[in-house]
C-alpha positions in Angstrom: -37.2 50.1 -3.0 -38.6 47.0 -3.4 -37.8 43.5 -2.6 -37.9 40.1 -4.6 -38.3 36.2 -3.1 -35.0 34.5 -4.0 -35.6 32.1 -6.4 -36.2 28.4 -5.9 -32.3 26.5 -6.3 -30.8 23.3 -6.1 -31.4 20.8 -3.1 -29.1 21.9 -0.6 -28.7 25.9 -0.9 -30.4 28.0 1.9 -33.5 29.9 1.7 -33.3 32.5 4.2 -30.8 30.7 6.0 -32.6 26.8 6.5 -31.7 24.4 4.2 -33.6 23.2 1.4 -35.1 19.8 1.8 -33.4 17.2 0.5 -34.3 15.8 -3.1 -35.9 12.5 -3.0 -36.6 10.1 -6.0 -39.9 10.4 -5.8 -39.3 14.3 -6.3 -36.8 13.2 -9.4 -39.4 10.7 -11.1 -42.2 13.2 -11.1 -39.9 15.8 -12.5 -38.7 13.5 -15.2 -42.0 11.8 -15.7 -41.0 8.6 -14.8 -42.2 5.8 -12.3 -39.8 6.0 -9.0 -39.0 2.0 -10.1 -38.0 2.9 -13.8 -35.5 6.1 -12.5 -34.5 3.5 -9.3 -33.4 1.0 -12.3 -31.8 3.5 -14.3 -29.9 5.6 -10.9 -28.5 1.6 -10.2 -27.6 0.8 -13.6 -30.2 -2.0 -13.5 -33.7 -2.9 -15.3 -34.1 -3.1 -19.1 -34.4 0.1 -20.2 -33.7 2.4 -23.5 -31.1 4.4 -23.3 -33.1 7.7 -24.1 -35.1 7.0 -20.3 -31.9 5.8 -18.5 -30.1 8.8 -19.5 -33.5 11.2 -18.9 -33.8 9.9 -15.7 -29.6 10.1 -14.5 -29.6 14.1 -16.3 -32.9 14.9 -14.2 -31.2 13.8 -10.8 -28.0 15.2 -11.3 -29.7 18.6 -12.4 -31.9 18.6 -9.3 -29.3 17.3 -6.4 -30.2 13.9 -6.0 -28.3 11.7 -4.4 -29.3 8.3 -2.3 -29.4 8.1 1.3 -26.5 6.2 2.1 -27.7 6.3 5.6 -30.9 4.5 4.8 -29.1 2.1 2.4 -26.7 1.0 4.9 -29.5 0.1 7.0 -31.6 -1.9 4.2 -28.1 -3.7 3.6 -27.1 -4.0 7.4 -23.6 -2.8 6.0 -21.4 0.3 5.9 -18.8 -0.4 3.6 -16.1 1.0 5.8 -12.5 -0.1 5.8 -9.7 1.2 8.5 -6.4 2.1 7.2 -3.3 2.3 9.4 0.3 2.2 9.4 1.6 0.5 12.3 5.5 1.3 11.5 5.2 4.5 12.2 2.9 4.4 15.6 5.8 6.7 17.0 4.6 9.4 14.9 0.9 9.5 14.2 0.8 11.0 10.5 4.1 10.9 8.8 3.6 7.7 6.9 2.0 10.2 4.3 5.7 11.8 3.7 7.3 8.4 2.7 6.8 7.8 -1.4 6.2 4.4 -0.4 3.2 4.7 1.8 1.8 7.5 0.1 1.6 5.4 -3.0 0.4 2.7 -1.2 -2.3 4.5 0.4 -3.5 6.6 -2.9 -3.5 3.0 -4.4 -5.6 1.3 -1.5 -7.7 4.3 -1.5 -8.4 4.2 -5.4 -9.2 0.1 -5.0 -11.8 0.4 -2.3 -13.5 2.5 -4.1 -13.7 0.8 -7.4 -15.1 -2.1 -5.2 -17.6 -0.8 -3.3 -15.8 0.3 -0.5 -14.6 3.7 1.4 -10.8 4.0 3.4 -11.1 5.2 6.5 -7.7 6.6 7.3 -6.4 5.9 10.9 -3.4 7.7 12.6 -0.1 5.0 13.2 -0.7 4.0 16.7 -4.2 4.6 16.7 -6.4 4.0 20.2 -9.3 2.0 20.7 -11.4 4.9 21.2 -10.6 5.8 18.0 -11.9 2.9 15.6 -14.1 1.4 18.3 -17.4 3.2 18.0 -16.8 3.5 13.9 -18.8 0.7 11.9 -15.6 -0.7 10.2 -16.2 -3.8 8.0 -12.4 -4.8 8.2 -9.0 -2.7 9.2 -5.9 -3.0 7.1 -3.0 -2.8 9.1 0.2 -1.7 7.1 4.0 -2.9 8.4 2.5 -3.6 12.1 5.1 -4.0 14.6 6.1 -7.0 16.1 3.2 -8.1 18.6 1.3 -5.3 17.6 -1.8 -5.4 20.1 -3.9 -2.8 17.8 -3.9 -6.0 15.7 -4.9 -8.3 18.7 -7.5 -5.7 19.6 -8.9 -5.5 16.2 -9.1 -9.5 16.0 -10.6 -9.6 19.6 -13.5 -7.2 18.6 -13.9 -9.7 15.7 -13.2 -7.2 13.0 -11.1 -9.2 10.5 -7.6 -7.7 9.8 -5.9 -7.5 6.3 -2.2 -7.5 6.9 1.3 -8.9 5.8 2.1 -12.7 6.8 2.6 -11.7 10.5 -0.9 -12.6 10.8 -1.0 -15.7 9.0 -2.8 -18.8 10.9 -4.7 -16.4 12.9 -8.6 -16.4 13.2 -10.2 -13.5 11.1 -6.9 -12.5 9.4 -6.0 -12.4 5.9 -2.7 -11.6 3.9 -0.5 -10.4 1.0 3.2 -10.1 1.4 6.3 -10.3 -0.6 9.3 -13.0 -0.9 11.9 -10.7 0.6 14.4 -13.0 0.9 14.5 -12.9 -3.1 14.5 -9.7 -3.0 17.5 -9.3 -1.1 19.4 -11.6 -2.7 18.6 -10.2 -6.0 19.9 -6.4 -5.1 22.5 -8.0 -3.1 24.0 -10.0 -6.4 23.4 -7.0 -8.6 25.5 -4.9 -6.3 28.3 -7.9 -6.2 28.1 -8.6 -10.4 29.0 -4.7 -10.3 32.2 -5.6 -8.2 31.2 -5.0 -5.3 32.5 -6.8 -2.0 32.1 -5.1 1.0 28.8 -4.2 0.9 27.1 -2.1 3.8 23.1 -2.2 4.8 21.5 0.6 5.8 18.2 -0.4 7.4 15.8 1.2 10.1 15.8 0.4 13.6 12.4 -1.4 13.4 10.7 -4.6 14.6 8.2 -5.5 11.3 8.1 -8.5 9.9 9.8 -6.9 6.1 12.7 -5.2 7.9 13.8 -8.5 10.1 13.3 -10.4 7.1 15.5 -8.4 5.0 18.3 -8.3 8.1 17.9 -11.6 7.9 18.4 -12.5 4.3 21.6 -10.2 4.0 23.1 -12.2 7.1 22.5 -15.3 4.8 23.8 -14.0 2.0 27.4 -12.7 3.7 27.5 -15.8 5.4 27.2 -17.5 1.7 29.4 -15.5 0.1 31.8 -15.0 3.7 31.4 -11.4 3.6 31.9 -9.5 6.7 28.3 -7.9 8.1 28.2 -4.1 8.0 25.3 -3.1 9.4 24.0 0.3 10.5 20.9 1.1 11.7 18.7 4.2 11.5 16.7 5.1 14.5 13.8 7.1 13.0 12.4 8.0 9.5 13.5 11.1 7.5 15.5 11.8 4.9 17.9 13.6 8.2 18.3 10.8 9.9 19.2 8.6 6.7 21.4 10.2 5.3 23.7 10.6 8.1 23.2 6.2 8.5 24.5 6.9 5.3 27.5 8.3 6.1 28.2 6.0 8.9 28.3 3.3 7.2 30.3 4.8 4.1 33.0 5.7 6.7 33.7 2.0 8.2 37.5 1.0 7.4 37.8 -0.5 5.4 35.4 1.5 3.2 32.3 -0.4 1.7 32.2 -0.5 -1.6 28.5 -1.2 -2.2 25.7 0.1 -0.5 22.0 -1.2 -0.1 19.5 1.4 1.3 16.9 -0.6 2.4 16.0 2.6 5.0 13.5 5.0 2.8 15.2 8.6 1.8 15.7 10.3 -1.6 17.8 8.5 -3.8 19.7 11.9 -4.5 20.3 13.1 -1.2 22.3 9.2 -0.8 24.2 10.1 -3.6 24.8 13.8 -2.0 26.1 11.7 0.7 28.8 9.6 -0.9 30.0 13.0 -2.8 30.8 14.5 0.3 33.0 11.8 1.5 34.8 12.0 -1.7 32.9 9.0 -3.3 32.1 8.5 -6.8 29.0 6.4 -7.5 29.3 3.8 -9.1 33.3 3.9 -9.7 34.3 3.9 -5.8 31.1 2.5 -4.3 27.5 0.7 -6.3 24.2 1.9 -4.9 20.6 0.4 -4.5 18.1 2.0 -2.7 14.9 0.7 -1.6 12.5 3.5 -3.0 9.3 4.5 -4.7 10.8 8.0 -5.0 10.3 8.7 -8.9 13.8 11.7 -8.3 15.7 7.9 -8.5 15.6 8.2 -12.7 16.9 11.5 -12.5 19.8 12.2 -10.2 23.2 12.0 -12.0 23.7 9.0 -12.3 20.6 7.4 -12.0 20.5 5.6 -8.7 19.6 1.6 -9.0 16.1 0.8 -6.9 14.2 -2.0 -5.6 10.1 -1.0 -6.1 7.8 -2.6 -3.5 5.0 -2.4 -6.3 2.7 -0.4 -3.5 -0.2 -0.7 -6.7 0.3 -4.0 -7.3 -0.1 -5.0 -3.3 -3.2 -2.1 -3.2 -4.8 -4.2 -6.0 -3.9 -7.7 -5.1 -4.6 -6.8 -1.2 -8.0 -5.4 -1.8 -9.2 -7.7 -3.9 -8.3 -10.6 -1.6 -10.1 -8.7 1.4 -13.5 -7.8 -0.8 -13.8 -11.2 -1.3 -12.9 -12.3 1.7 -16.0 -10.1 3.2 -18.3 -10.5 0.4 -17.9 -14.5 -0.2 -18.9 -15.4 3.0 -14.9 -16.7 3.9 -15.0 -18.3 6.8 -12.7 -16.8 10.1 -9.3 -17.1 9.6 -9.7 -18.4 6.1 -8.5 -16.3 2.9 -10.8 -15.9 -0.8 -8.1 -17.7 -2.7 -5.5 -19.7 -2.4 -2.0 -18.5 -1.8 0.8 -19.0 -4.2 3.4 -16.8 -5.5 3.0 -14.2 -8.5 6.0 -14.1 -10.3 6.9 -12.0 -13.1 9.3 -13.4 -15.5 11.9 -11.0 -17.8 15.1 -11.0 -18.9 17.3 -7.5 -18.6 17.4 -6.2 -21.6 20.8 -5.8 -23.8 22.9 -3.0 -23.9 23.6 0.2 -21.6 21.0 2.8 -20.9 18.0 2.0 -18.4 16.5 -1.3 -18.1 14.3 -3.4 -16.2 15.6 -6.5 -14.9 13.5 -8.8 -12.9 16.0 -11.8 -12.4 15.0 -15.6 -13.1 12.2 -15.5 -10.6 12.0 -11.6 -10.4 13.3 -10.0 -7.4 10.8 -10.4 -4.6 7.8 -9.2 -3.1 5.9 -6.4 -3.2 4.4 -6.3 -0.3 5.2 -3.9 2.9 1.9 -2.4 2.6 -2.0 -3.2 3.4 -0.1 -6.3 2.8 3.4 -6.0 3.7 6.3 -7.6 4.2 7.8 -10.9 4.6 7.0 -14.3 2.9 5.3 -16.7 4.2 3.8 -19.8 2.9 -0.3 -20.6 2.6 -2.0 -24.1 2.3 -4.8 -25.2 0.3 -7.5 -23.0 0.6 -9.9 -24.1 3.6 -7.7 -27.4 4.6 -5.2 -25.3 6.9 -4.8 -23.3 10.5 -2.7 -21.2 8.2 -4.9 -18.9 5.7 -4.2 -18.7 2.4 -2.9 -15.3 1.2 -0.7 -14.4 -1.8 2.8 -13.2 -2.2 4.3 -10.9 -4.9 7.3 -10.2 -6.0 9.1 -6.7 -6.1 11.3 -5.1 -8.8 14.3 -4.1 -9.2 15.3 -1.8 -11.4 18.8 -1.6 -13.3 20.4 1.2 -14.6 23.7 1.0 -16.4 25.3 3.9 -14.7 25.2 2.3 -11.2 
């Protein structure tokens, strides 16, 4: 019987149980016959090179392993190009922000933009300790939907880690912002629902203290006040698709009976409509529906339910952009990388039944409950205010003829 010496693999695999030692460039170059400055150049995308030795040198260290020492390049750049992530709506319940469409959007989204920039998303649990981000080298913490008074944000800021939220934080030191006009919003979902017919229309909204959900409570209040429609308000106590659907009910069975209904409390669009069915209900020809939603079974329950996006890419994009500059343009504390200002997005609905977009004069309002958030808030010129600039987005609202 005999015995052979395994052969020689890729950095990383065991020989005999230890690990192999870890490829360095120095190990690449002399395998590609290369200076370590020329495959350096060509690993970074750098240096004036042909592209027969930039792609000799990149096929060499991928064959053998290599990859750079992040360890050793954080050091050399004194940075670690960490980012928190947390989602201080639902602090009640450490994880679950991943089951709502919205938030897991918004995180894939946030995720996906780090990353492009330079950055990794370090995902905290809703409610998350100082024990738990205070020994991790974080360069900045987004904080999505805090609570009112939320100390993890007053903690964050008091370690001097700078916080990327909605306009909650605006005018504080080492804060920046992206949020959404709500109050458009509102108003534009609201008027939909009441160009439909409708007159008695119900809210259904969670029992919660951010800045987007007071803001909405507050612009319907305006708008029935405008309009001298009676308030029907119901509140849902916790998230789930449970727990909304029977707010749902609730409010469908106030006397007398609402005859439009605005979801602003996350749940799948067809379970609502299950809702109304089983109190008899036709939607839209006894009551019109618009659900706040990011939940893509919307388009195909029958009939396709009305929503209001929150744009969770567009606030992922516009957020994380704003923050990157923030930390790589030297901004100083409690100032913002550009100036704020609202985006607006201008389209008419288009003609004719069947599904359209339609964004109203201004477009609906802001898309913002995430790493950004909720709420509107206004920002001065860039450097000559307490208040820092930030930018606010606008949501849509999508029509559909059937509701």
């Amino acid at each position: 019987m005999s015995t052979r010496e395994p052969s020689a693999g890729h950095a990383g695999e065991s020989r005999g149980g230890a690990a192999a030692p870890r490829v360095r460039l120095v190990d690449v170059a002399r395998e590609a016959g290369l200076s370590k400055t020329t495959v350096s150049a060509a690993l970074n995308g750098t240096g004036r090179l042909s592209p027969a030795v930039r792609e000799k040198a990149v096929e060499t260290a991928r064959r053998m392993g290599y990859r750079p020492n992040a360890t050793a390049r954080q050091l050399r750049a004194g940075r670690a190009r960490l980012i928190g992530y947390v989602v201080g709506e639902f602090a009640g319940e450490p994880w679950t922000y991943l089951d709502s469409p919205y938030f897991a959007r918004l995180t894939g989204a946030t995720a996906s933009a780090a990353l492009r920039h330079g950055y990794a998303l370090v995902m905290l649990p809703a409610g998350t300790l100082q024990r738990e981000w205070a020994d991790l080298p974080l360069e900045a913490v987004i904080v999505a939907d805090p609570v009112a008074d939320d100390p993890l944000v007053a903690d964050l800021l008091a370690a001097r880690i700078p916080v990327f939220s909605d306009a909650s934080v605006a005018g504080r030191p080492g804060a920046h912002w992206v949020d959404l006009d709500t109050d458009a919003a509102v108003r534009e979902c609201l008027e939909h629902l009441r160009a439909g017919g409708a007159r008695r229309t119900a809210l259904v909204l969670p029992d919660s203290s951010t800045r987007f959900h007071r803001e909405v409570l507050s612009a319907y209040r305006a708008w029935c006040a405008e309009h001298g429609a009676e308030e029907r308000l119901t509140l849902v106590p916790e998230p789930g698709n449970g727990p909304v659907v029977r707010a749902v009910e609730r409010a469908l069975g106030q006397e007398p009976r609402p005859d439009g209904l605005f979801v602003v409390a996350e749940a799948s669009p067809p379970l609502v409509m299950d809702a109304a069915r089983r109190l008899g209900l036709s939607v839209p020809g006894d009551v019109r529906v618009v659900c706040v939603s990011e939940d893509e079974s919307a388009a195909h329950a029958d009939p396709p339910v009305t929503t209001l996006s929150l744009c969770p890419e567009e606030v992922a994009e516009q957020g994380m952009a704003l923050l990157v500059a923030a930390l790589e343009g030297g901004a100083r504390e409690g100032g913002a990388a550009q100036p704020g200002g609202s985006v607006r997005e201008d389209a008419a609905a288009l003609p004719g039944g069947g599904e359209r977009e339609d964004r109203g004069p201004e477009g609906p309002a802001g898309s913002g409950r995430g790493p950004e958030g909720p709420g509107g808030g206004g920002a001065g010129p860039e450097g000559g205010s307490s208040t820092p600039p930030g930018v606010l987005l606008t949501a849509r609202l999508r029509v559909r003829a059937s509701s």
